[in-house]
N, C-alpha and C positions, 0 to 999 in steps of 0.2 A: 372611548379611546380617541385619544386625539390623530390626525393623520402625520402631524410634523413624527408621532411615534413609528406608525407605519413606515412611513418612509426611508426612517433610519433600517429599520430589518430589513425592508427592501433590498437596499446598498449595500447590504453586506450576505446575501444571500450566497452569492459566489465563493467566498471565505468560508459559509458555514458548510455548504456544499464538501468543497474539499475536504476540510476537517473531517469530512463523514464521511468522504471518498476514502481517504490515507487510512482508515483504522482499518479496513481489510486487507490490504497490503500488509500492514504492519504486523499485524497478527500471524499471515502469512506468512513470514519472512520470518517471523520468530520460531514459529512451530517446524521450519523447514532446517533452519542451522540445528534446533534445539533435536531435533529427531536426527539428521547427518553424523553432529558429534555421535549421539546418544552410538547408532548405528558403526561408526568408525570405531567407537570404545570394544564391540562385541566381537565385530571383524576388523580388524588391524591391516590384513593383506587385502582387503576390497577399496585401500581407501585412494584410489585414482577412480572408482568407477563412481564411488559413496559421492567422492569431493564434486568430477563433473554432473553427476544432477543434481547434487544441490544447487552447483552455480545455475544449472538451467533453469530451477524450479526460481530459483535466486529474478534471473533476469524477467522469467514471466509474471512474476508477483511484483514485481520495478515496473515493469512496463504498463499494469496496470493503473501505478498511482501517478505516472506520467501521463497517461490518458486522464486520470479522473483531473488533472490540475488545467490539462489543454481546455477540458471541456469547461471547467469555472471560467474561463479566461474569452473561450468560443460563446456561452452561452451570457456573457455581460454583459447586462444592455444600459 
């Protein structure tokens, strides 16, 4: 293995990082609207309480892949 190959993975470790950060988030966020609806479909009259946590589960599952992206950015050398 040559090192110029090395190096290139190196450099982009921060990018793969991420990449690997955002799929639990995303997954997250998906299973959370998709269950909300699912939820709002069964009960109709709950749907102010259904709607704000999903926003909450909403913001904690974002705030995760905003951490994961600070840390690609923190951890760059």
């Amino acid at each position: 293995m040559s090192s110029g190959l090395l190096a290139e993975v190196t450099g982009n470790l921060g990018s793969i990082g991420y990449g690997l950060a955002a799929i639990g988030p995303g997954i997250g966020i998906g299973i959370i609207f998709g269950q909300g609806v699912q939820a709002i479909a069964r009960q109709p009259e709950a749907y102010g309480l259904i709607r704000q946590n999903m926003i909450l589960g909403f913001v904690f599952a974002e705030a995760l892949a905003l951490i994961g992206i600070a840390l690609a950015f923190a951890f760059r050398a």
